[in-house]
SEMI-545848 format. One record per residue (C-alpha): z, y, x. Coordinates in nm, 3 decimals. Example, Ala and Ser with C-alpha at 12.3 -4.5 7.8 and 13.67 -1.06 7.14 Angstrom:
# residues 2
- pz;py;px
- 0.780;-0.450;1.230 $
- 0.714;-0.106;1.367 $
This chain:
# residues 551
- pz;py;px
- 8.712;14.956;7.538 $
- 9.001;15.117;7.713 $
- 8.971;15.340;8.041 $
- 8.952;14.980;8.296 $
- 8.658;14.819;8.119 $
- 8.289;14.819;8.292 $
- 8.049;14.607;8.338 $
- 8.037;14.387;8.660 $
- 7.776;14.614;8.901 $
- 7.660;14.555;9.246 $
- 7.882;14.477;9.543 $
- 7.834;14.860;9.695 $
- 7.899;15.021;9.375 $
- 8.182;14.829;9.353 $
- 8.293;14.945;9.663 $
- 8.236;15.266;9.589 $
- 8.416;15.311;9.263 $
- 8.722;15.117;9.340 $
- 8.701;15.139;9.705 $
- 8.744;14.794;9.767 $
- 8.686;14.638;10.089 $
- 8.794;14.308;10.084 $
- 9.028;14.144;10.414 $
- 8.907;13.886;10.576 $
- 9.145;13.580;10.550 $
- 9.205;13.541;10.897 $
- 9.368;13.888;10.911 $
- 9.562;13.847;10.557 $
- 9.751;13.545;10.717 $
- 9.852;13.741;11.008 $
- 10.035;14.008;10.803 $
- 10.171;13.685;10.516 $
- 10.277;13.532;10.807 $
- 10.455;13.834;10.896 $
- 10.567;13.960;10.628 $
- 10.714;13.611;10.471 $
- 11.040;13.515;10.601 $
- 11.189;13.322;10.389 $
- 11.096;13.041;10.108 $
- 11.294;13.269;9.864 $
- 11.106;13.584;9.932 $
- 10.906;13.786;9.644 $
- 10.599;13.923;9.706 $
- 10.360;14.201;9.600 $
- 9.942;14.215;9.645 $
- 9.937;14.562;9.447 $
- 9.552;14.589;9.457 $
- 9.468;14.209;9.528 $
- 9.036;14.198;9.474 $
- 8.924;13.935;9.628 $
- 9.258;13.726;9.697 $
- 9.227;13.690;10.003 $
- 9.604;13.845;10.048 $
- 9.700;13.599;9.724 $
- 9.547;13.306;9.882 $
- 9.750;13.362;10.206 $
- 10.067;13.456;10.061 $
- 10.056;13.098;9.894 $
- 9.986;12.907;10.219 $
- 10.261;13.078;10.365 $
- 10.476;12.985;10.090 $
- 10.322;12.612;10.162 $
- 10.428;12.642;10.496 $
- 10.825;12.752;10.464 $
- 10.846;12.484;10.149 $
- 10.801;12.689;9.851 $
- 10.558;12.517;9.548 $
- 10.702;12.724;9.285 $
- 10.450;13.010;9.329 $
- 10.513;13.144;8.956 $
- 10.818;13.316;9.082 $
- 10.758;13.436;9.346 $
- 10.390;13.609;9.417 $
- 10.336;13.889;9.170 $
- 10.030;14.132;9.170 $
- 9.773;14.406;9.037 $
- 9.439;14.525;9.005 $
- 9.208;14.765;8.889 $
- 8.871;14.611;8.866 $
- 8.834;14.369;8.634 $
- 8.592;14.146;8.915 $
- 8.901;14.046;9.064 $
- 9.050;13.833;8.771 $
- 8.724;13.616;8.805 $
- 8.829;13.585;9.194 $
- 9.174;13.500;9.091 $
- 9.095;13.253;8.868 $
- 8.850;13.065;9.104 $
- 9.067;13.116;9.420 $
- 9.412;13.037;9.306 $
- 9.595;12.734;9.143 $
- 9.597;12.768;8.702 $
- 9.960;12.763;8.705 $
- 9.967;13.140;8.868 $
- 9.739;13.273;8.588 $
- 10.056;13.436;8.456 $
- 10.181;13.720;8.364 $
- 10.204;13.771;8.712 $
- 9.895;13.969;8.763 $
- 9.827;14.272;8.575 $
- 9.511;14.484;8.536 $
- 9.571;14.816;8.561 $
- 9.668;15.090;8.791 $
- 9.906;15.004;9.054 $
- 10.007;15.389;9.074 $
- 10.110;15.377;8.724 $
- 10.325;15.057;8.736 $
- 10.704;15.019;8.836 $
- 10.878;14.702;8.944 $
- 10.989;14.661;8.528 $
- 10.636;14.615;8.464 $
- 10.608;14.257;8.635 $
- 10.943;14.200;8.536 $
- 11.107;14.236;8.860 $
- 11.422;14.487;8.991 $
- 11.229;14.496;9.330 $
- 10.994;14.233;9.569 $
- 11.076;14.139;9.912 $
- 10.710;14.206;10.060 $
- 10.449;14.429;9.977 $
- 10.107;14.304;10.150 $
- 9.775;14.393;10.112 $
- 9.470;14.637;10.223 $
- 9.465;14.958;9.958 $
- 9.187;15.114;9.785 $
- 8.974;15.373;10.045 $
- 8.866;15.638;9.789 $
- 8.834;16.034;9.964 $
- 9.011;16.289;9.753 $
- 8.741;16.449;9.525 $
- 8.648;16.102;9.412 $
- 8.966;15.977;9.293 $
- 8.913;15.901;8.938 $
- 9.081;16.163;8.639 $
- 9.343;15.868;8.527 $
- 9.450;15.801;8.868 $
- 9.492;16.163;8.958 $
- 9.723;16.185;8.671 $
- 9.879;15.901;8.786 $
- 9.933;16.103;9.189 $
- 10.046;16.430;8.996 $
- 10.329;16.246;8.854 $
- 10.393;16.042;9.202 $
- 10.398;16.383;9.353 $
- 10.646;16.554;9.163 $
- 10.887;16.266;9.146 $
- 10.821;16.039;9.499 $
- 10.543;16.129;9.741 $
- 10.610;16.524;9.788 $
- 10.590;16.459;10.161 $
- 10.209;16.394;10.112 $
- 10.018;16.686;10.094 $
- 9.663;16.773;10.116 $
- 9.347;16.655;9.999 $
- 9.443;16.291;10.049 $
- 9.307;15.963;10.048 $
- 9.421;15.730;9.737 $
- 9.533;15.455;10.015 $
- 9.820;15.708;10.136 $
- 9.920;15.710;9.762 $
- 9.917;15.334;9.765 $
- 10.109;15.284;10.081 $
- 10.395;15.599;9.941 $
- 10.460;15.426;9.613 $
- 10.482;15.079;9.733 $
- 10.810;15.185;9.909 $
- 10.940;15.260;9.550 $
- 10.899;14.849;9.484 $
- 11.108;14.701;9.802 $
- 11.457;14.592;9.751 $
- 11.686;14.697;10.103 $
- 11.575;14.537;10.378 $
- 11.269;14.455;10.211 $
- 10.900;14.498;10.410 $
- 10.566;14.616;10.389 $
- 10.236;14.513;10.532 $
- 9.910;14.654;10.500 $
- 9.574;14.712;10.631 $
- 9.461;15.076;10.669 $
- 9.155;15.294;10.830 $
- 9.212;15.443;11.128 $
- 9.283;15.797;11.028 $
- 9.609;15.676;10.917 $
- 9.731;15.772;11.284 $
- 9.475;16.060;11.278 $
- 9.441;16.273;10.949 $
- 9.694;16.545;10.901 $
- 9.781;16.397;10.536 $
- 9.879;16.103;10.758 $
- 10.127;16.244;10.961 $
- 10.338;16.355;10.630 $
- 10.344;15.993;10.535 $
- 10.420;15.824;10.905 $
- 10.763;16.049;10.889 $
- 10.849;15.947;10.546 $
- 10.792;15.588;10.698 $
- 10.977;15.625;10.991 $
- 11.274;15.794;10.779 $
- 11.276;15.451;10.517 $
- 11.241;15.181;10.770 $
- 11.413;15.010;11.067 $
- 11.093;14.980;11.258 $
- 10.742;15.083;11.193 $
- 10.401;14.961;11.385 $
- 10.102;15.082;11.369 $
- 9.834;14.828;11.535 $
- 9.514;14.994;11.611 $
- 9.213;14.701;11.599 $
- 8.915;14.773;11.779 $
- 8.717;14.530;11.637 $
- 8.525;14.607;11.342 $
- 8.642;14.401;11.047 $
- 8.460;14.548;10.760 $
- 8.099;14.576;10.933 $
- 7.970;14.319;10.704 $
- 8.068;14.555;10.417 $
- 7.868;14.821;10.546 $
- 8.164;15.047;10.663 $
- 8.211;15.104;11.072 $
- 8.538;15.216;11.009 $
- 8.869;15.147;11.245 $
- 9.144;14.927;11.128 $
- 9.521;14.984;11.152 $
- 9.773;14.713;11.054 $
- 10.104;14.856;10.950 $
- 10.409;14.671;10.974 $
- 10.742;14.829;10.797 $
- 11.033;14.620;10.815 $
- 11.450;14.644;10.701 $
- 11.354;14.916;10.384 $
- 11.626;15.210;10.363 $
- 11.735;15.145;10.721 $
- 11.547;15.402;10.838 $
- 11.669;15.616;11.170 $
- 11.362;15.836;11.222 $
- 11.275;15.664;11.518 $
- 10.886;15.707;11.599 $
- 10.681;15.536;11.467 $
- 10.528;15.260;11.769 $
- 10.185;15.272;11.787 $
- 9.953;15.011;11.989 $
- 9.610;14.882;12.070 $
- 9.455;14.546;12.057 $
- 9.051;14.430;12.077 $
- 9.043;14.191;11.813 $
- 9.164;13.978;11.534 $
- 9.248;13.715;11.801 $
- 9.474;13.967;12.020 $
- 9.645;14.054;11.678 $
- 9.726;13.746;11.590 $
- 9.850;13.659;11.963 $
- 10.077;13.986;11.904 $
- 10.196;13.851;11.569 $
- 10.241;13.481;11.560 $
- 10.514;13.511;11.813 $
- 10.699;13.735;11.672 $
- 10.694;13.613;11.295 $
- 11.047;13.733;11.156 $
- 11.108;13.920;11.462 $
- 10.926;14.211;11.451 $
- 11.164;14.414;11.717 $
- 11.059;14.191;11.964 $
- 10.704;14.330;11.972 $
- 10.697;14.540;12.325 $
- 10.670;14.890;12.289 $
- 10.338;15.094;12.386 $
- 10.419;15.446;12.340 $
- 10.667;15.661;12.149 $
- 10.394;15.873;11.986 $
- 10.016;15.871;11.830 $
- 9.895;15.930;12.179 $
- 9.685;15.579;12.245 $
- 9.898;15.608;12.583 $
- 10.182;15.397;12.775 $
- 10.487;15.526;12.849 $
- 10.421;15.610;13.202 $
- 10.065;15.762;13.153 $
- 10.239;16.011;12.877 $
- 10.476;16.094;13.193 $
- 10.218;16.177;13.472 $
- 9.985;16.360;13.193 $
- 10.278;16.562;13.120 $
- 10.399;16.637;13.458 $
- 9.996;16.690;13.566 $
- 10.021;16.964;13.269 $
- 10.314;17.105;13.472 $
- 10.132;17.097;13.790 $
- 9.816;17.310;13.741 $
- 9.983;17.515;13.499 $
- 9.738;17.365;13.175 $
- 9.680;17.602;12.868 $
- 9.487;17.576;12.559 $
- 9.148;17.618;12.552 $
- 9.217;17.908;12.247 $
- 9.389;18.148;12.499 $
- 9.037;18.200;12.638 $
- 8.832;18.240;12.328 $
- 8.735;18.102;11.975 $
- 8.570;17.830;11.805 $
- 8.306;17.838;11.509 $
- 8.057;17.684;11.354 $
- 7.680;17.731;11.454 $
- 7.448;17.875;11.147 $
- 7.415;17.680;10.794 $
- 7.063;17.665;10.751 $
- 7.063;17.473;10.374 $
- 6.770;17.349;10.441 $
- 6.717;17.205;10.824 $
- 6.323;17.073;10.773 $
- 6.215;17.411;10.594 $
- 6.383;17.643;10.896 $
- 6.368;17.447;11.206 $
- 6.085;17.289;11.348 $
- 5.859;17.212;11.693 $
- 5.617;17.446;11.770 $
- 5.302;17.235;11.675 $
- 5.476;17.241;11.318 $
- 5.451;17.574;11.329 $
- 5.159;17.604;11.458 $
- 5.014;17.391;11.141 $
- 5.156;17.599;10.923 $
- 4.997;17.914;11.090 $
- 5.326;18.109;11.132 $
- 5.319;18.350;11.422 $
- 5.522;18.325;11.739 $
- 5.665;18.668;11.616 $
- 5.878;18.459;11.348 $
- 5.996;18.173;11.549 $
- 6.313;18.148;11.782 $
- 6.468;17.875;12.007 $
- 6.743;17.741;11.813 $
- 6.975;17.403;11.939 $
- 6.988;17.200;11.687 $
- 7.145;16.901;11.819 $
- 7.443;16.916;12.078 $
- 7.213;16.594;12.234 $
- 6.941;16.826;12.348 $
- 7.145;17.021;12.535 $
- 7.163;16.905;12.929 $
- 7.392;17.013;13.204 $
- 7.687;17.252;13.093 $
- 7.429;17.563;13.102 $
- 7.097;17.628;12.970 $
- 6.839;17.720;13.187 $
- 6.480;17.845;13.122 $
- 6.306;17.546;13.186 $
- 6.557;17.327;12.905 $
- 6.369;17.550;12.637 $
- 5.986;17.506;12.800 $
- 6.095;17.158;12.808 $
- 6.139;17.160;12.433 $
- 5.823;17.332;12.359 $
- 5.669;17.038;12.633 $
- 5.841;16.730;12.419 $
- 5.728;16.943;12.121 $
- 6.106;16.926;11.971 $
- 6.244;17.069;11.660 $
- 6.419;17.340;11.797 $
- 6.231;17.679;11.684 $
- 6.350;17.795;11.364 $
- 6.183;18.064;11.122 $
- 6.371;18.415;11.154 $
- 6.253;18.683;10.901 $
- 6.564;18.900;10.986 $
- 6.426;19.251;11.051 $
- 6.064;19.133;11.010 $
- 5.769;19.255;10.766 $
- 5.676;18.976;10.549 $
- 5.342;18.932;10.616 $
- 5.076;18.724;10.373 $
- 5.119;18.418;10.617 $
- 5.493;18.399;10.602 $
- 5.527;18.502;10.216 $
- 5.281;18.209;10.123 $
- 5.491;17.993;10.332 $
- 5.874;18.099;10.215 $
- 5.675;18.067;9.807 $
- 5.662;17.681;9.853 $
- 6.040;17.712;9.846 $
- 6.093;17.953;9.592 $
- 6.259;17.693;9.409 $
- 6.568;17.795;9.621 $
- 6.544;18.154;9.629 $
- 6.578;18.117;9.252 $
- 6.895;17.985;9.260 $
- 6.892;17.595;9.324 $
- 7.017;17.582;9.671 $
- 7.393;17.643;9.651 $
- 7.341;17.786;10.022 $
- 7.073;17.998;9.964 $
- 7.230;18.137;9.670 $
- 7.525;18.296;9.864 $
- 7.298;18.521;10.106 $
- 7.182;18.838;10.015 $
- 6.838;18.737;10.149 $
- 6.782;18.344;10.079 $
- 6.538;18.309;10.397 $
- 6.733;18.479;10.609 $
- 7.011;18.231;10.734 $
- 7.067;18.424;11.131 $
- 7.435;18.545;11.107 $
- 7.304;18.730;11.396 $
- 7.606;18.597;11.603 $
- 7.486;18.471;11.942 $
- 7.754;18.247;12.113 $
- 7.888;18.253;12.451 $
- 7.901;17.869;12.491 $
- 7.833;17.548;12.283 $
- 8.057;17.249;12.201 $
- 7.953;16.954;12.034 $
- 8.102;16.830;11.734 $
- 8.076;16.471;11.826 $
- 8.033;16.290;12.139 $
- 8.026;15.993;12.261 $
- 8.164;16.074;12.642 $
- 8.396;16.361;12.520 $
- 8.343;16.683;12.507 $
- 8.107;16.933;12.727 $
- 8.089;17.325;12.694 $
- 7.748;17.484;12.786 $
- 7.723;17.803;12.906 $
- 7.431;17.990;12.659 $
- 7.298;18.224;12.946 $
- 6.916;18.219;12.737 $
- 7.152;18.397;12.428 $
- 6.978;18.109;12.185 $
- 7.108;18.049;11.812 $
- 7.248;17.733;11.685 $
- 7.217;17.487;11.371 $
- 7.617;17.407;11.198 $
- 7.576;17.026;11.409 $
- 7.752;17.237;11.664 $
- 7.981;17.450;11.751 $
- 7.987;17.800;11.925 $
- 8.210;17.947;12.123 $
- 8.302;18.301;12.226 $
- 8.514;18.354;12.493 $
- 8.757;18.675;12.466 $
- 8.669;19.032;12.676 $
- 8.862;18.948;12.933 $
- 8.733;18.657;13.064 $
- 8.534;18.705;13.334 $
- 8.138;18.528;13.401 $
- 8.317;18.344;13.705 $
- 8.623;18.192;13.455 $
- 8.400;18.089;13.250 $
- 8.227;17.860;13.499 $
- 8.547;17.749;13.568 $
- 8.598;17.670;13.225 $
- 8.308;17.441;13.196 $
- 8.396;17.278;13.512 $
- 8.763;17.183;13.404 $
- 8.673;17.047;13.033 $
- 8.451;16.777;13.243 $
- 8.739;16.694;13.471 $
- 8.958;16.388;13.383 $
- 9.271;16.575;13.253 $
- 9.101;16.765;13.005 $
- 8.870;16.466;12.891 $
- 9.223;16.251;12.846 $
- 9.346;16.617;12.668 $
- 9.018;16.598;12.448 $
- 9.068;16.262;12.380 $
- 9.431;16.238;12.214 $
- 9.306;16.589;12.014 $
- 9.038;16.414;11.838 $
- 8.963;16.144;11.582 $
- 8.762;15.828;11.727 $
- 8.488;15.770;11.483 $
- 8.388;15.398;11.324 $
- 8.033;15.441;11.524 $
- 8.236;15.495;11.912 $
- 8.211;15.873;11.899 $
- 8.497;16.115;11.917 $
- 8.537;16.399;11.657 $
- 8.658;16.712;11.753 $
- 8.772;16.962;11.474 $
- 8.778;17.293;11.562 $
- 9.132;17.303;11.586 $
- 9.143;17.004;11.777 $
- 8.935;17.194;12.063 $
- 9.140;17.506;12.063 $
- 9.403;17.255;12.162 $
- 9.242;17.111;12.472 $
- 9.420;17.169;12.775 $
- 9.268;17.322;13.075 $
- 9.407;17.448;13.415 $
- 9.468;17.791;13.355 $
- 9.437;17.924;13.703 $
- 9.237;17.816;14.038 $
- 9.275;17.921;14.400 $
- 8.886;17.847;14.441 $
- 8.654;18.171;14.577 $
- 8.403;18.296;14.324 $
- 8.109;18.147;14.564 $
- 8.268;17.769;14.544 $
- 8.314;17.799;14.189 $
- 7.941;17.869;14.196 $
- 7.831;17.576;14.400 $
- 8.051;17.355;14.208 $
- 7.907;17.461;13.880 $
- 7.567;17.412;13.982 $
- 7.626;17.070;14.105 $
- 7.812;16.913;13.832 $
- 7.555;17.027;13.585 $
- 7.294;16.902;13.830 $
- 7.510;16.558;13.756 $
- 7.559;16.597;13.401 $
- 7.162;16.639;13.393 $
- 7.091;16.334;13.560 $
- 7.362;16.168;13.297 $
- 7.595;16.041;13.570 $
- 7.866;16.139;13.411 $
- 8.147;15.934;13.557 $
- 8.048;16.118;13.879 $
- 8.019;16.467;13.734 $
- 8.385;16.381;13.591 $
- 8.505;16.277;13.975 $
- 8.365;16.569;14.170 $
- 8.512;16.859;13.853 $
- 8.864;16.656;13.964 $
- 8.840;16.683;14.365 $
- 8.738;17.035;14.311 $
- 8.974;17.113;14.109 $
- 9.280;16.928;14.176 $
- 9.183;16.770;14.484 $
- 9.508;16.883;14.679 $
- 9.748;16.962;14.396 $
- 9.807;16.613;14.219 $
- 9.863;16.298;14.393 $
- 9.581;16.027;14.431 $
- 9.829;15.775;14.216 $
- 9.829;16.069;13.922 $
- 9.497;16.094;13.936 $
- 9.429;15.670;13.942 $
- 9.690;15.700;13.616 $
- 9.471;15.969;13.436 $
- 9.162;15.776;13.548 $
- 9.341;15.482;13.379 $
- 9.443;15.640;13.057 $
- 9.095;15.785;12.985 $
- 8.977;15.428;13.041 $
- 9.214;15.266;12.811 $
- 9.117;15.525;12.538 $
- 8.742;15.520;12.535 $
- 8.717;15.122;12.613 $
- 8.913;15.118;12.252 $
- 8.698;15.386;12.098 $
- 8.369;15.183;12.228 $
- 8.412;14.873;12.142 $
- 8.199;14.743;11.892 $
């Protein structure tokens, strides 16, 4: 049995070992479509599984008069499930050698017999970094010394994929594949889109809305890439755009089959944005003088508890396990039971009223009495050792960095961001962030500073920062919030900035937040930008979350 056998196992652990998410056939005749110009082309599916790609690639063939399919549709695969597919899907004749099981990443052109192919197509293996099998990573640290040194970081095995199928294109030759969404996202990415951009004519990157791998049980975005005229690369940027569904795709694609140039241009970056709203946010940016959130203060995570149902709990939890008040502490942890952009006295009796996990055991500077021993005993298991977290404190029940924040962020949200002021000095689980804002910002700019992150500018800012999840949410990294831009100054008194404050989180509390978002822009920028910049920005934010929402 060499390194490839197994035994055929479920569909999930399938998925999970190879990373195989098959294409449905309506998309993989979009990209053959594409991607086949011409009866004499020769074509690639380096990872083919269920042949969906192989089974379009033929029609296409059918359709520009090519039957001899022997010479001229080539490909590879690891799992060995996908020769019974092949077999079953495609004519006998193509059961050549053809189709090879092994590792694509291992393989040259020579090994199907071939100085080059015409077309690559197909949807690559999703596999994160630290699962990538040992005979595959051998495989990338050879790729990476000789081919793919532009890709750097703990990447996923699709980038590897998409790198080394550039090594099998004649010039002039094209590529088509279906990716995740972080391809546009992911710093690993952003390596690979400028060794794209410097190899090809043209490269497009269509973001699909629509979920196409739901019934797989993975929410996760879809990006079709389209490389065409290989080694005619001018650097150009790569042209990113946006469509709802496979039927907009295919309205973008099938008219412009062989003339891929002819596809109109969205935007010149990764931004999501037009043209013209890229324009008006910069010149906004100009206008009120934006600056990253990071020149006010810092970002970090809340407090890594190890154990979230042994620390935190409600009160009547608590109160069944007979530990005393003098142990327990507010503690927020979930960004979604924080309301308003400040926390007020009554948020915390309201958690004690809806009897919410957010008290948390805190032996820090405490006698132990016979109560709380008894109680930290049924997890002793820990303390000796079997809790990775535990093990790195000097006291295993004692997870309080003692670090109370200035402000919270969430980590995900579904409208974009919101900073609350932590007036009640509270802790915080790791689900969020804290924030500390330097010396010199004063309790008034710091009002301010909650005010501007709901207004529509830096909601459009948080949104081109941060990753759009498969489930709708955005995902802010740390970094990517540091990044934020905010108006830096404001001509507003100290008592306005006050009332504003107050109102908006009155808003915010009441979850209209579309009108929270509308009154932080009047206040703010109400006779500095022009009511047709602020219908753009409006706009753009619109565009962006409408894409990130749709299910």
């Amino acid at each position: 049995m060499d390194c490839f056998d197994s035994v055929l196992v479920s569909e999930q652990s399938k998925r999970q070992a190879y990373g195989a998410y098959y294409t449905p056939l309506r998309v993989a005749s979009l990209l053959a479509n594409w991607a086949i110009t011409n009866r004499n082309d020769v074509v690639l599916e380096p990872c083919f599984g269920g042949c969906d790609f192989l089974e379009a690639i033929r029609d296409r063939f059918e359709v520009v008069d090519q039957q001899d399919f022997d010479s001229h549709i080539f490909g590879c695969d690891i799992d060995p499930s996908a020769f019974l597919h092949l077999s079953s899907r495609m004519r006998a004749s193509t059961l050549t050698g053809n189709f090879l099981r092994g590792d694509f990443l291992s393989m040259t052109p020579r090994h199907f017999g071939q100085t080059g192919f015409d077309a690559v197509i197909g949807n690559p293996p999703y596999i994160k970094n630290d699962r990538i099998s040992s005979f595959q990573l051998e495989s990338i640290k050879r790729l990476t010394k000789e081919t793919t040194k532009s890709i750097k970081g703990r990447v996923n095995l699709w980038a590897y994929f998409v790198a080394h199928a550039m090594s099998f294109l004649r010039a002039g030759g094209r590529m088509a594949f279906v990716l995740p969404g972080n391809f546009l996202t992911a710093d690993y990415s952003a390596h690979l889109r400028n060794e794209l951009s410097s190899k090809f004519a043209q490269v497009t990157a269509i973001s699909v809305a629509e979920r196409l791998f739901l019934s797989q049980g993975t929410e996760e975005r879809t990006v079709v890439l389209l490389c065409e005229k290989y080694q005619q690369g001018n650097a150009r940027p790569i042209n990113v755009m946006y469509c709802s569904n496979v039927e907009e795709l295919g309205n973008l694609l099938v008219t412009n089959v062989g003339a891929a140039n002819n596809i109109p241009e969205i935007g010149d970056d990764y931004s999501r944005l037009t043209n013209e709203q890229n324009n008006v946010f910069s010149g906004v940016a100009k206008q009120i003088n934006a600056g990253n959130i990071g020149k006010l203060g810092n970002v970090y995570i809340g407090i890594v508890l190890g154990d979230k149902k042994f620390f935190v709990r409600s009160l009547s939890e608590w109160k069944e396990e007979s530990i005393s008040d003098t142990y327990i502490r507010p503690i927020v942890s979930k960004f979604s039971y924080l309301n308003g952009i400040c926390i007020r006295t009554y948020d915390i009796h309201a958690w004690k009223l809806a009897d919410m996990p957010c008290f948390f055991l805190n032996t820090r500077g405490k006698r132990l009495g016979r109560i709380i021993r008894n109680y930290l005993e049924t997890n002793v298991k820990h303390a000796e050792g079997s809790n990775s977290t535990f093990k790195r404190r000097d006291i295993w029940h004692q997870p309080d960095d003692g670090r109370i924040a200035d402000a919270f962020i969430g980590c995900i949200s579904h409208f974009g961001p919101r900073l609350v002021l932590n007036s009640k000095k509270i802790q915080a689980a790791n689900s969020l962030y804290r924030f500390d804002f330097f010396s010199h910002v004063s309790n008034i700019e710091r009002k301010v500073l909650a005010i501007s992150l709901i207004a529509t500018f830096s909601q459009l800012s948080a949104e081109l920062q941060g990753r759009p999840l498969g489930s709708g949410g955005l995902k802010l990294e740390p970094k990517d919030i540091m990044n934020i831009l905010i108006p830096m100054d404001t001509k507003k008194t100290a008592a306005e900035i006050s009332i504003a404050f107050k109102e908006i989180d009155n808003l915010v509390r009441c979850s209209r937040h579309e009108a929270a978002r509308l009154f932080a822009d009047n206040f703010l920028f109400g006779t500095i930008i022009t009511k047709e910049q602020q219908k753009v920005l409006c706009e753009s934010l619109k565009r962006i979350r409408t894409h990130r929402h749709r299910e």
